[in-house]
Structure formats: structure tokens, C-alpha cells
PDB file of N, CA, C, O and CB in Angstrom:
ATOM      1  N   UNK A   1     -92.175  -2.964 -10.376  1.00  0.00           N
ATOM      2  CA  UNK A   1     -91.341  -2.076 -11.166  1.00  0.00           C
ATOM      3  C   UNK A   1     -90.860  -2.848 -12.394  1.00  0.00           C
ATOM      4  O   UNK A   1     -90.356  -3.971 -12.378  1.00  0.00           O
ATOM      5  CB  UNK A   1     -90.136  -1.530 -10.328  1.00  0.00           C
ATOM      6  N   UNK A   2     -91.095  -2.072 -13.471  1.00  0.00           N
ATOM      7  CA  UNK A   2     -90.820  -2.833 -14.658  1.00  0.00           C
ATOM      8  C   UNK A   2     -89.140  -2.262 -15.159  1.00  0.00           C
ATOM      9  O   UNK A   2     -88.747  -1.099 -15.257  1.00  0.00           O
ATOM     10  CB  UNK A   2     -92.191  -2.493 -15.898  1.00  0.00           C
ATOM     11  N   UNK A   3     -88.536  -3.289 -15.362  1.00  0.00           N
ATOM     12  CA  UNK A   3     -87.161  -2.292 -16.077  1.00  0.00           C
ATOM     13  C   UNK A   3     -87.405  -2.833 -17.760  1.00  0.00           C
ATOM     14  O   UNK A   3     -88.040  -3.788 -18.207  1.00  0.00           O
ATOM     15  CB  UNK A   3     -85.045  -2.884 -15.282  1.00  0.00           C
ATOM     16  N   UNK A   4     -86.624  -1.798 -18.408  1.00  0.00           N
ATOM     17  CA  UNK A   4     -86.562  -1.412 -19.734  1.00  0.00           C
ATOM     18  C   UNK A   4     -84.777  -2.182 -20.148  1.00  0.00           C
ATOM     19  O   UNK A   4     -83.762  -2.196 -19.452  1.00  0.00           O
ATOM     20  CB  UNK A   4     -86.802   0.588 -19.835  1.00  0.00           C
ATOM     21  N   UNK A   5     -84.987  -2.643 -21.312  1.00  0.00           N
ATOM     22  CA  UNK A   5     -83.832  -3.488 -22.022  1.00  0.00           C
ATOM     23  C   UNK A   5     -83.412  -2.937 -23.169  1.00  0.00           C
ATOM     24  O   UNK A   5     -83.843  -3.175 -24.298  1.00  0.00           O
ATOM     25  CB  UNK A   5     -84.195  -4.864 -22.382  1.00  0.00           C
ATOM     26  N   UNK A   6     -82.425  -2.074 -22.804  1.00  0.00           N
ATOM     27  CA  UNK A   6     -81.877  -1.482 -23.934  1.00  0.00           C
ATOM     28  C   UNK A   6     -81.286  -1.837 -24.652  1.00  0.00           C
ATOM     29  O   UNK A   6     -80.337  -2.258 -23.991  1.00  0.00           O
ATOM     30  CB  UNK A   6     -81.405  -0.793 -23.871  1.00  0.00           C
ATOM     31  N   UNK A   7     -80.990  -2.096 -26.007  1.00  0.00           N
ATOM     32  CA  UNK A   7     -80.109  -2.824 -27.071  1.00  0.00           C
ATOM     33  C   UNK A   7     -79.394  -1.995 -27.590  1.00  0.00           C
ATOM     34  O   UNK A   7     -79.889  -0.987 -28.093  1.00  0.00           O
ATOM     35  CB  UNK A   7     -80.730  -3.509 -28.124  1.00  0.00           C
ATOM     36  N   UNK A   8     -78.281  -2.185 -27.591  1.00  0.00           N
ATOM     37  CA  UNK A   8     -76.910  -1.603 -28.599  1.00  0.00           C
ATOM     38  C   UNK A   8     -76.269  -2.038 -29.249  1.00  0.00           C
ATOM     39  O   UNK A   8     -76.476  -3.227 -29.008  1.00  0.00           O
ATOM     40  CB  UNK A   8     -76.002  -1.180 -28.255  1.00  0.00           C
ATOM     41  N   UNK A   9     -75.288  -1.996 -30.260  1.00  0.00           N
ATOM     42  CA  UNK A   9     -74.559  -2.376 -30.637  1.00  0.00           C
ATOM     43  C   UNK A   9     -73.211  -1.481 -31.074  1.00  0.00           C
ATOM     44  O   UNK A   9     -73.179  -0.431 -31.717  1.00  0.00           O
ATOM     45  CB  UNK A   9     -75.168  -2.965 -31.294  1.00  0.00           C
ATOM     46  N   UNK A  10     -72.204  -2.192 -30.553  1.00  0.00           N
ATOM     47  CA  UNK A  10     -70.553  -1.798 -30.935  1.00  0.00           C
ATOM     48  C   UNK A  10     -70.469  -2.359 -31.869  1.00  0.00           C
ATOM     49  O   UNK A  10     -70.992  -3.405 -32.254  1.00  0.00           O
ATOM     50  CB  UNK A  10     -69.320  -2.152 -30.088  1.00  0.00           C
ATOM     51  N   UNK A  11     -69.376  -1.269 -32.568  1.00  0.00           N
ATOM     52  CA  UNK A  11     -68.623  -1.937 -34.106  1.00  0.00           C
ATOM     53  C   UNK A  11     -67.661  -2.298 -33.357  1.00  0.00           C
ATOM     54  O   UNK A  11     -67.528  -2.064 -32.156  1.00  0.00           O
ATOM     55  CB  UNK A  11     -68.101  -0.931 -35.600  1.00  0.00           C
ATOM     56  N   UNK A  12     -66.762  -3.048 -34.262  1.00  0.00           N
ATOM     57  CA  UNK A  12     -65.864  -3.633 -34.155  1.00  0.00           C
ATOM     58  C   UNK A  12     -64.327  -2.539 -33.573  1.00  0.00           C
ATOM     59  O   UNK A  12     -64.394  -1.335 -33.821  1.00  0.00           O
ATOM     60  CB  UNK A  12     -65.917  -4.348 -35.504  1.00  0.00           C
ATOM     61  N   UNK A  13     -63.446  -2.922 -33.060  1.00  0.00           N
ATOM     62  CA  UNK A  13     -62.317  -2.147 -33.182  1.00  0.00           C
ATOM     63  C   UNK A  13     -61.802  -1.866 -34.203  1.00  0.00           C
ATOM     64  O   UNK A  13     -61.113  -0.855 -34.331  1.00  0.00           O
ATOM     65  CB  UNK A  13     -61.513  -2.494 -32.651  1.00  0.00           C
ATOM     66  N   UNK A  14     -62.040  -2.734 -35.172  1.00  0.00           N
ATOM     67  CA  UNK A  14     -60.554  -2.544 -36.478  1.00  0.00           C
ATOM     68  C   UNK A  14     -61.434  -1.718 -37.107  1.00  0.00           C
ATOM     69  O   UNK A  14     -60.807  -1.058 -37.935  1.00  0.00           O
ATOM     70  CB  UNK A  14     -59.793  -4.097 -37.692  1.00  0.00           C
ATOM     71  N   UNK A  15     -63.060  -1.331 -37.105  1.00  0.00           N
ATOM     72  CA  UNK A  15     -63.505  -0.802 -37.632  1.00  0.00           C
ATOM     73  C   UNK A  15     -63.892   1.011 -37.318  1.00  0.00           C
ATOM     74  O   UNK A  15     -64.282   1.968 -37.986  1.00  0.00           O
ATOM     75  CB  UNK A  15     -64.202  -1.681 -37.749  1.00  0.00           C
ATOM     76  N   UNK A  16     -63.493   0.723 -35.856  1.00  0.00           N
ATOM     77  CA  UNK A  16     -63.566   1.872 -35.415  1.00  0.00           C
ATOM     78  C   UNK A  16     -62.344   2.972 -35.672  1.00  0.00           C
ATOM     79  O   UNK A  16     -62.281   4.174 -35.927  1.00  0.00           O
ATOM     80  CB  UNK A  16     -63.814   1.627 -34.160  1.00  0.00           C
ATOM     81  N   UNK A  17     -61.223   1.663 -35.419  1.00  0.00           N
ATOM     82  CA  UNK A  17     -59.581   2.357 -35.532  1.00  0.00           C
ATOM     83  C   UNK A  17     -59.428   3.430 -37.299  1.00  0.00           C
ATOM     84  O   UNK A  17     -59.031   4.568 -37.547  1.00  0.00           O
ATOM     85  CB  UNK A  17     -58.086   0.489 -35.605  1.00  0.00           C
ATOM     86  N   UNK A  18     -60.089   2.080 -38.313  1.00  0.00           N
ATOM     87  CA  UNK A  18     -60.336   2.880 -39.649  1.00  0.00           C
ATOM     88  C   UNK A  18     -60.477   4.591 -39.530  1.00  0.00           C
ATOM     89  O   UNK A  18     -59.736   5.527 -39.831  1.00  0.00           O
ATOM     90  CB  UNK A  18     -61.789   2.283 -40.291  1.00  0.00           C
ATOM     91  N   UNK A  19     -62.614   4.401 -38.581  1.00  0.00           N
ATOM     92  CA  UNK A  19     -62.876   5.456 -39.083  1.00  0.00           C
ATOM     93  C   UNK A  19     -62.285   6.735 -38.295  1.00  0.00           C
ATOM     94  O   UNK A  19     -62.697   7.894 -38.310  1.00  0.00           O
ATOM     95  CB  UNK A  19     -64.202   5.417 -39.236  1.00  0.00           C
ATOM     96  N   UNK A  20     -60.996   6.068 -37.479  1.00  0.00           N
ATOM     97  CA  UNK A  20     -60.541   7.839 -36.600  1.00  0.00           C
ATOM     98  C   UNK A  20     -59.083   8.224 -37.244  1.00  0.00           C
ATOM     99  O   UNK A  20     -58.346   9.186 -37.027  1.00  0.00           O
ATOM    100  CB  UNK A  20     -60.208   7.718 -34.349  1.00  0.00           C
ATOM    101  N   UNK A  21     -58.955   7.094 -38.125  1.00  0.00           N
ATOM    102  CA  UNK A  21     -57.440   7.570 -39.443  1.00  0.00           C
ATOM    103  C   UNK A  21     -58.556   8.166 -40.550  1.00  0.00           C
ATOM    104  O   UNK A  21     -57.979   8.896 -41.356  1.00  0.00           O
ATOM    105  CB  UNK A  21     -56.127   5.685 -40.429  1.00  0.00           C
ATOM    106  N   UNK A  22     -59.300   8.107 -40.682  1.00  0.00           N
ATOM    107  CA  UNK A  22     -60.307   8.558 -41.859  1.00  0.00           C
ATOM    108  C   UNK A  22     -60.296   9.597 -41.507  1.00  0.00           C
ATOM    109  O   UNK A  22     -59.642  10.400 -42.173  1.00  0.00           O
ATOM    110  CB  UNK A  22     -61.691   8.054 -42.106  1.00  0.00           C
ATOM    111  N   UNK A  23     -61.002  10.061 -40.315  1.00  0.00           N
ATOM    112  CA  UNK A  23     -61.355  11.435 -40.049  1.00  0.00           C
ATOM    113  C   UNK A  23     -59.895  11.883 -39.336  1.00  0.00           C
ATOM    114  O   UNK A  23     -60.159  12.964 -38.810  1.00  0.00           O
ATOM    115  CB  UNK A  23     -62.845  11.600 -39.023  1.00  0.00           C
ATOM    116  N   UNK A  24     -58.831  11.647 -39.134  1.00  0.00           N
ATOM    117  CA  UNK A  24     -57.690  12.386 -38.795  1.00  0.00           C
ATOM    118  C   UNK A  24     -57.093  13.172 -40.177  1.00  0.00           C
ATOM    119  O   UNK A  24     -56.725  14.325 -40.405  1.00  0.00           O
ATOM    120  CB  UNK A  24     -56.615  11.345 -38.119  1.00  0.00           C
ATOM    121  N   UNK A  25     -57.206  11.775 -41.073  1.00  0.00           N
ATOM    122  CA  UNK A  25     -56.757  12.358 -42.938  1.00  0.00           C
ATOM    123  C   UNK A  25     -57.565  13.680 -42.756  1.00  0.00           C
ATOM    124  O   UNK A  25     -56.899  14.648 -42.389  1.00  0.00           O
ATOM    125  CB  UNK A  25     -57.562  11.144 -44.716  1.00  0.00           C
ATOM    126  N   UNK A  26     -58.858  13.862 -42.952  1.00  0.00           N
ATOM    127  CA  UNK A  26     -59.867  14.676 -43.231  1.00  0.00           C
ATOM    128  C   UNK A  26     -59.560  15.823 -42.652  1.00  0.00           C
ATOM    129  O   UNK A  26     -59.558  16.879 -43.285  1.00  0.00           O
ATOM    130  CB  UNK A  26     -61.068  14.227 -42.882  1.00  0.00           C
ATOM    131  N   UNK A  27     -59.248  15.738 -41.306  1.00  0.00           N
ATOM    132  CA  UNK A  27     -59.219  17.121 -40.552  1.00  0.00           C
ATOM    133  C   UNK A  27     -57.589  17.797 -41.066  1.00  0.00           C
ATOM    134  O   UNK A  27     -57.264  18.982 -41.127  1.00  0.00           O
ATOM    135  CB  UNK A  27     -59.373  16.817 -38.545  1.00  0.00           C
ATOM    136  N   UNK A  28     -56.796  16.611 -41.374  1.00  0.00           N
ATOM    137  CA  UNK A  28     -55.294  16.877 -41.917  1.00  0.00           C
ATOM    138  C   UNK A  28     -55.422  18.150 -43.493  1.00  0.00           C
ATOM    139  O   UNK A  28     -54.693  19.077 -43.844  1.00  0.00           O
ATOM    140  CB  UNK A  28     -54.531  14.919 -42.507  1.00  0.00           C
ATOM    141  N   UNK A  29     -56.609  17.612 -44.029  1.00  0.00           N
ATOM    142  CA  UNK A  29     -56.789  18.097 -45.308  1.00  0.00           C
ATOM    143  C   UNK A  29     -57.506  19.213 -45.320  1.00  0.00           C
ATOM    144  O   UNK A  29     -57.706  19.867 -46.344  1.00  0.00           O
ATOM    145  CB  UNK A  29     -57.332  17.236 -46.113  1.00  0.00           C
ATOM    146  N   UNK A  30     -58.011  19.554 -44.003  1.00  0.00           N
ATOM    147  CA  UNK A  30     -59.238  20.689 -44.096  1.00  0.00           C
ATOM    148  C   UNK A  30     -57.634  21.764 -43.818  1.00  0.00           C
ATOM    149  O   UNK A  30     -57.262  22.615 -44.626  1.00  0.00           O
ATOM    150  CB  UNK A  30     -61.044  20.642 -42.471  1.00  0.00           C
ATOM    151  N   UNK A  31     -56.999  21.470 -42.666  1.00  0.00           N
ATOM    152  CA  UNK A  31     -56.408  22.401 -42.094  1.00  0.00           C
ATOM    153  C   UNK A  31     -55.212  22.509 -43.423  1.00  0.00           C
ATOM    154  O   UNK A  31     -54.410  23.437 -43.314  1.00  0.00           O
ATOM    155  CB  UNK A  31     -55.963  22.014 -40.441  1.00  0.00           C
ATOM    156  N   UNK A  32     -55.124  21.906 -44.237  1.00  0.00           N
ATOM    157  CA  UNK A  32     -54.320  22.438 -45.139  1.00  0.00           C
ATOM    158  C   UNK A  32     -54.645  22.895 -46.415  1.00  0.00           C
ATOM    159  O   UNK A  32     -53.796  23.364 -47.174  1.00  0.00           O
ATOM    160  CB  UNK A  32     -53.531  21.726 -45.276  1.00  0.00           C
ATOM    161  N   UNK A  33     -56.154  22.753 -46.773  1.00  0.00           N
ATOM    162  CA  UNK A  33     -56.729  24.010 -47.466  1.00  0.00           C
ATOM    163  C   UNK A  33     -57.314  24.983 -47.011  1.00  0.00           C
ATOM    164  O   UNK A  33     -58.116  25.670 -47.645  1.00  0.00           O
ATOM    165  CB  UNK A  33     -57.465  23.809 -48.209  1.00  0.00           C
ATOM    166  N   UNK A  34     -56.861  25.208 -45.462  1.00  0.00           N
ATOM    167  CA  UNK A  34     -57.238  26.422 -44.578  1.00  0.00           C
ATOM    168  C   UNK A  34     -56.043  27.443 -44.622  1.00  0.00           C
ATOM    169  O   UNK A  34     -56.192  28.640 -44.868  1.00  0.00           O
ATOM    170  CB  UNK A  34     -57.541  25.954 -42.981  1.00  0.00           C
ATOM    171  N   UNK A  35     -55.140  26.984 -44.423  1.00  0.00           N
ATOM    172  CA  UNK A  35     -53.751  27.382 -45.280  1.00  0.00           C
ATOM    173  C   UNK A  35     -53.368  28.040 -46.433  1.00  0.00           C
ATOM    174  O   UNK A  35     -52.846  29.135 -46.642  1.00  0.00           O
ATOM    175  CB  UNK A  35     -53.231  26.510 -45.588  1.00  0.00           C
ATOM    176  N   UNK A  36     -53.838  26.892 -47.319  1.00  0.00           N
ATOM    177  CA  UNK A  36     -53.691  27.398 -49.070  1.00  0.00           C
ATOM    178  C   UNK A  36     -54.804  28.353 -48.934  1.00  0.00           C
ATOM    179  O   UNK A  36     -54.615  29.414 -49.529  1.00  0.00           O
ATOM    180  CB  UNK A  36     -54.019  26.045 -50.549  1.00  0.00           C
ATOM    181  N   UNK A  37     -55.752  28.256 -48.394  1.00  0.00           N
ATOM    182  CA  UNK A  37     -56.880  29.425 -49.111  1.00  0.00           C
ATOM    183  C   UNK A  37     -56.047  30.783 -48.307  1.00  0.00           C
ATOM    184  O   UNK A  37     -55.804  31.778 -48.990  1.00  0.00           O
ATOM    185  CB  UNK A  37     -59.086  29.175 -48.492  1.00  0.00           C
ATOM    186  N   UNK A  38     -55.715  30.756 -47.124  1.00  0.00           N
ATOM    187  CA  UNK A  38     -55.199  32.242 -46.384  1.00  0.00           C
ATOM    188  C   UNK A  38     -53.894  32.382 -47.398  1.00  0.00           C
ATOM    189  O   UNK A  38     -53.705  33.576 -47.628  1.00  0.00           O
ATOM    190  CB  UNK A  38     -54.673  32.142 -44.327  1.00  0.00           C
ATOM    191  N   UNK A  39     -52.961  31.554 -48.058  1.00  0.00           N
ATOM    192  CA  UNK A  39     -51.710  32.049 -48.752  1.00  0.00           C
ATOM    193  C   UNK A  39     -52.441  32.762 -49.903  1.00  0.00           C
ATOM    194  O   UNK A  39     -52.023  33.906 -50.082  1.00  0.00           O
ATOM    195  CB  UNK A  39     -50.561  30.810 -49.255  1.00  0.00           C
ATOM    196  N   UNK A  40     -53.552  32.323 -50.830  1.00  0.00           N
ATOM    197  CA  UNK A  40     -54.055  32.257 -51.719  1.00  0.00           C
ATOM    198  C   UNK A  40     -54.510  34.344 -51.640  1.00  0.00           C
ATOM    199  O   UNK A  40     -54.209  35.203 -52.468  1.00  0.00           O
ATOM    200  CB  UNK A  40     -55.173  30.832 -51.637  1.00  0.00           C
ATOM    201  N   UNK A  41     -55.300  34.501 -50.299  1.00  0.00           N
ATOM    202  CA  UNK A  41     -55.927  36.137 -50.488  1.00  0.00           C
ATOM    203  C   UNK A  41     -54.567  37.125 -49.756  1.00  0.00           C
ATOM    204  O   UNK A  41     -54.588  38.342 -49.571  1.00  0.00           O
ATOM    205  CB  UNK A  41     -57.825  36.414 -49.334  1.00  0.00           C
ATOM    206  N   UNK A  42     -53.540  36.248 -49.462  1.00  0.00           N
ATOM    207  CA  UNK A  42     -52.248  37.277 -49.201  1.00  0.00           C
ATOM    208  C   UNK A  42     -51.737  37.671 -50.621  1.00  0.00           C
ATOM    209  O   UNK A  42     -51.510  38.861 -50.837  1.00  0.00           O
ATOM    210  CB  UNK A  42     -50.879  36.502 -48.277  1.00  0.00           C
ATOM    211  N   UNK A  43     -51.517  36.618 -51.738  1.00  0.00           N
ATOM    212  CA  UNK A  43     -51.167  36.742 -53.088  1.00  0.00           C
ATOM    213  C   UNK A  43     -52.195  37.519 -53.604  1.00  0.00           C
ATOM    214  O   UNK A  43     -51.824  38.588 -54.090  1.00  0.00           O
ATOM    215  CB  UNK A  43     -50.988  35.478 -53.807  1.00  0.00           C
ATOM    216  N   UNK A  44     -53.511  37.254 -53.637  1.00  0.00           N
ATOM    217  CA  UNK A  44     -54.454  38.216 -54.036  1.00  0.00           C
ATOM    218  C   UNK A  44     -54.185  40.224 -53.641  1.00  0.00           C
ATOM    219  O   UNK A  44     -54.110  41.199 -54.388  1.00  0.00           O
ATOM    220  CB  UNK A  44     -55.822  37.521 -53.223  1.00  0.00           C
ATOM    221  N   UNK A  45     -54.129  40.094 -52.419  1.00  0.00           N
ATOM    222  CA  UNK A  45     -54.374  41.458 -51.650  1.00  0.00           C
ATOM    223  C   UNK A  45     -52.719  41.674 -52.246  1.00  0.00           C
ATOM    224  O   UNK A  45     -52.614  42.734 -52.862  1.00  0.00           O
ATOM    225  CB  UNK A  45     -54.838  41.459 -49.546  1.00  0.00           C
ATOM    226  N   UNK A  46     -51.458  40.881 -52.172  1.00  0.00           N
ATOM    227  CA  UNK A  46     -50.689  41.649 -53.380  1.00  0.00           C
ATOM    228  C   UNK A  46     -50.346  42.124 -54.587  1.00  0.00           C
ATOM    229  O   UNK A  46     -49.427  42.847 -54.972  1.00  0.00           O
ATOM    230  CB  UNK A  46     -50.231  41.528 -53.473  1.00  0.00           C
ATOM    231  N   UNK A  47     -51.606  41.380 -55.326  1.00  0.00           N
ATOM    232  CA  UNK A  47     -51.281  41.719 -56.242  1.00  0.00           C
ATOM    233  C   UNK A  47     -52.802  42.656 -56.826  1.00  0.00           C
ATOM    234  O   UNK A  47     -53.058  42.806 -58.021  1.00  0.00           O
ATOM    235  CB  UNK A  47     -50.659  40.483 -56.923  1.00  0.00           C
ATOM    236  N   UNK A  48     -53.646  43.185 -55.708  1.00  0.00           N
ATOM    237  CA  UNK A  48     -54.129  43.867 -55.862  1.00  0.00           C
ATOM    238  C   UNK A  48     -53.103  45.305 -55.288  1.00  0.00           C
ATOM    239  O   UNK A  48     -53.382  46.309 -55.944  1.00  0.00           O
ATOM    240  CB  UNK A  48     -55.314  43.407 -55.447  1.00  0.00           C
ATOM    241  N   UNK A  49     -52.367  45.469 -54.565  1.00  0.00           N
ATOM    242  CA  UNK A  49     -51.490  46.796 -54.115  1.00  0.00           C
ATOM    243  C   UNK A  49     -51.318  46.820 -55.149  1.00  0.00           C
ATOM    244  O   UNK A  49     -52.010  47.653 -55.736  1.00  0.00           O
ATOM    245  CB  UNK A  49     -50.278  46.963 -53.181  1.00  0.00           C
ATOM    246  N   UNK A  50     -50.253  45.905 -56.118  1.00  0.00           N
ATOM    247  CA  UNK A  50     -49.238  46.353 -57.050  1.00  0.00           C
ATOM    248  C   UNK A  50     -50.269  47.203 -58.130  1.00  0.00           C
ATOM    249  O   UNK A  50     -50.040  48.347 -58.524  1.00  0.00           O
ATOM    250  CB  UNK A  50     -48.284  44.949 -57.768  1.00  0.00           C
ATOM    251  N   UNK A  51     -51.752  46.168 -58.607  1.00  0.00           N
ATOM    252  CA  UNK A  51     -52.267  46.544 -59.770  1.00  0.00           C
ATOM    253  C   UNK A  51     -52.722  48.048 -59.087  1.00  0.00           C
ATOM    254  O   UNK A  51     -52.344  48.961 -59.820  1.00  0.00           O
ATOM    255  CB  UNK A  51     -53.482  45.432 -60.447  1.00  0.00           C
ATOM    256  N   UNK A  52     -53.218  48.383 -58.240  1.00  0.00           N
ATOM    257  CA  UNK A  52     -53.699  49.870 -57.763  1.00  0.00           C
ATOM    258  C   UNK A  52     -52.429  50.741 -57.519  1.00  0.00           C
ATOM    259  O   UNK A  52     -52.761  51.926 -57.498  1.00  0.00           O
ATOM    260  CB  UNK A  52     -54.627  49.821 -56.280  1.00  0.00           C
ATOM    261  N   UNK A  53     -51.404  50.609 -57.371  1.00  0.00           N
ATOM    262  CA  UNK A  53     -50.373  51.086 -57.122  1.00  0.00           C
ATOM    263  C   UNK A  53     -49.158  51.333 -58.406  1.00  0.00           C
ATOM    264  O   UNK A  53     -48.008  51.634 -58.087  1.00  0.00           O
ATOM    265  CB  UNK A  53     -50.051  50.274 -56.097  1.00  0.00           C
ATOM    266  N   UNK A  54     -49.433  51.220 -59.408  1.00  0.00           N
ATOM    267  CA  UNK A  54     -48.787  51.328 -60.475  1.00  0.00           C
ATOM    268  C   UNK A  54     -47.509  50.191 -60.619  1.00  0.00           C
ATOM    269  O   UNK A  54     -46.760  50.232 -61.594  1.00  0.00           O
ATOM    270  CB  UNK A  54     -48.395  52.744 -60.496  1.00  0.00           C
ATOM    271  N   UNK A  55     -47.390  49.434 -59.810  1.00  0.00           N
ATOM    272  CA  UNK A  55     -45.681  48.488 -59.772  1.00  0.00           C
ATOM    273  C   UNK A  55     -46.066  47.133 -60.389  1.00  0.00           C
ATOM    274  O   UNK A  55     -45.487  46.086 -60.099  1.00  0.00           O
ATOM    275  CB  UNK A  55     -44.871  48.079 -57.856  1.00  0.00           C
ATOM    276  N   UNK A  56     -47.619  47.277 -61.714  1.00  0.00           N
ATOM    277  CA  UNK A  56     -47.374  46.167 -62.458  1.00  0.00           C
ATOM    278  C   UNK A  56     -47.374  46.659 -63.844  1.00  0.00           C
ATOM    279  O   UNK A  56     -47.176  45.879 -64.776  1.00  0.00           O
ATOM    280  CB  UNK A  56     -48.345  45.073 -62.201  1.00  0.00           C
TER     281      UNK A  56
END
């Protein structure tokens, strides 16, 4: 029976720790232009009432 020698390699910790504040920023920033864009078509859809509605 022959066995097989798999090679891997780990990064480092300090390098790993980086990239999960990297991608925490990232997901921080998605969910807050997920935000601005939903405030963004509430202001829209009002100020489409007003313009169809005579109150501009």
C-alpha cells in the first residue's frame, strides 16, 4: 500500500488576523451601503408621490 504526501501550507497568524479585520471592514461597508441605497429609493418613491401628486 502506497500512501500519498500531501503538502500544505499555513499563513501566518498575524496574517490571517489582518485578512478577517479586512473582510469584517468590507462586510461593515457593504451593509452600510445596503442602507444608504434602501434610504436613498424611500426619498426617491417620496418624492415621486409629491411630483405625481401635485405637493411640489
Amino acid at each position: 500500500m502506497s500512501r500519498a504526501i500531501f503538502v500544505f501550507s499555513v499563513d501566518n497568524f498575524a496574517l490571517q488576523q489582518k485578512f478577517v479585520v479586512a473582510a469584517a471592514e468590507i462586510e461593515a461597508q457593504m451593509e452600510n451601503q445596503t442602507r444608504a441605497t434602501g434610504r436613498i429609493e424611500e426619498l426617491f418613491e417620496s418624492l415621486l408621490h409629491r411630483a405625481f401628486s401635485g405637493a411640489l
